[in-house]
LOSE-423916 format. One record per residue (C-alpha): x, y, z; residue in one letter. Coordinates in steps of 0.1 Angstrom, whole numbers. Example, Ala and Ser with C-alpha at 12.3 -4.5 7.8 and 13.67 -1.06 7.14 Angstrom:
2
123/-45/78/A .
137/-11/71/S .
//
This chain:
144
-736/789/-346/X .
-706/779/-364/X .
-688/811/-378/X .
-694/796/-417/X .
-731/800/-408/X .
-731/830/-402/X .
-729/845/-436/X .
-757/826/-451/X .
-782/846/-429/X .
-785/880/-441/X .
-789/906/-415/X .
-825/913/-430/X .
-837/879/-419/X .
-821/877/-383/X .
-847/875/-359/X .
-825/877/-324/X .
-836/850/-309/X .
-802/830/-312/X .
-813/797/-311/X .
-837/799/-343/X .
-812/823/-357/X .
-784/794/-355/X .
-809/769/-372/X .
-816/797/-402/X .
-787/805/-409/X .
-777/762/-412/X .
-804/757/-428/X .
-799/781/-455/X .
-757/772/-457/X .
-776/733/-459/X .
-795/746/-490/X .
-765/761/-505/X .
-748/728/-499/X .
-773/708/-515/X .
-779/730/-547/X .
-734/727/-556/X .
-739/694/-547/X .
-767/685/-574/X .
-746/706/-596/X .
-710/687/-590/X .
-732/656/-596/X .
-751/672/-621/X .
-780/650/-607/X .
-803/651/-577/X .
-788/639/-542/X .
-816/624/-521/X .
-791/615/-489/X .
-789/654/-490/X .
-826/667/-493/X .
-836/641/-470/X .
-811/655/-448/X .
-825/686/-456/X .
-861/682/-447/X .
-846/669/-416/X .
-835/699/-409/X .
-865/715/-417/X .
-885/690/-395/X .
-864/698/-363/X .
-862/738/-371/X .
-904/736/-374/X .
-900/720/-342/X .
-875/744/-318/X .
-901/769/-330/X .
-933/752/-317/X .
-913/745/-283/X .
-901/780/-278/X .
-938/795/-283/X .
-948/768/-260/X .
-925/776/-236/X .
-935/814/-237/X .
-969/806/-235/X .
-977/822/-273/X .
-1005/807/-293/X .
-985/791/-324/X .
-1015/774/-342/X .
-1013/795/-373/X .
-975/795/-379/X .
-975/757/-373/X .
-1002/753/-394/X .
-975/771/-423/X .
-951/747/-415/X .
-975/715/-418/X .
-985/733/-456/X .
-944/737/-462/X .
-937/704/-446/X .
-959/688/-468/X .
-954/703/-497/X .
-913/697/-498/X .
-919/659/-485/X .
-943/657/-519/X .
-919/672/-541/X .
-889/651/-525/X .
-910/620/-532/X .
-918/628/-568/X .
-877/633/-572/X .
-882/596/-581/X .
-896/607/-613/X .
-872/610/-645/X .
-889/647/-655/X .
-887/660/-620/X .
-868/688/-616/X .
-844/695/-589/X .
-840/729/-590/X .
-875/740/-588/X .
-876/721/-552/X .
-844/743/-544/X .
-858/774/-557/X .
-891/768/-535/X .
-872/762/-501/X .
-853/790/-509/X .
-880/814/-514/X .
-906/795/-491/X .
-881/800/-466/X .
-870/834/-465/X .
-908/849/-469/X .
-913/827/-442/X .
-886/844/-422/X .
-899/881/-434/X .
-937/876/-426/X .
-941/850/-398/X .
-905/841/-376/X .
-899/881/-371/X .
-927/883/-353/X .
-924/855/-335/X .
-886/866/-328/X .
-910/897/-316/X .
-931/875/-296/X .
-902/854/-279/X .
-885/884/-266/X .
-909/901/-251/X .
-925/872/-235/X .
-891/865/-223/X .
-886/900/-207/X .
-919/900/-189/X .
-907/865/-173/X .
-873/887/-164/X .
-892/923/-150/X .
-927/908/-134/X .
-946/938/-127/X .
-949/942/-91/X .
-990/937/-84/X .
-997/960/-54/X .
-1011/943/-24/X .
-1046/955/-11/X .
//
């Protein structure tokens, strides 16, 4: 994680598991980025929200692979990102249109994101570590 990163994640929302908190923490700096960017422009800047959801896309992605990997059932946390997914991609789209605003696509990242964070990724941070520590101590199955 680069060190500018780091203090767009607050310590509330790390999860320790330090790959998905690396992606948070860009992710938010991203959406900080994004906002002073529509604000120096003083109009919406698709390159960056596309760049964005990108983001977004891959992060939703690192996620599915490390519950894969630990063997946890992620149907219903996926299934949140699909809703989130789609939802951002819609109002990215409708950007097109001269009443849309900007800032209300901002404000729902920002607060889709961090409830996210807070009710579904710290228990999967949960999930991760201990699936990864019973892969590290195996208990020992006595032989009969």
């Amino acid at each position: 994680m680069r060190s500018s990163s780091l203090s767009y994640l607050p310590s509330a929302l790390v999860i320790d598991v330090p790959e998905i908190d690396a992606q948070h923490a860009h992710l938010f700096e991203q959406l900080e980025e994004f906002k002073a960017s529509c604000i120096d422009h003083n109009a919406y800047q698709a390159e960056e929200a596309e760049a964005l959801f990108a983001t977004l896309t891959v992060h939703c992605q690192t996620e599915e692979r490390l519950a894969g990997e630990a063997g946890l059932d992620f149907r219903r946390h996926g299934d949140k990102h699909q809703v989130m997914l789609r939802g951002i991609r819609k109002m990215i789209d409708d950007m097109e249109n001269p009443d849309a605003d900007v800032f209300s696509l901002i404000r729902y990242v920002d607060y889709w994101f961090e409830r996210h964070i807070q009710e579904e990724d710290r228990n999967l941070g949960i999930n991760l570590r201990q699936a990864a520590f019973a892969e590290e101590c195996p208990v020992q199955r006595a032989s009969g």
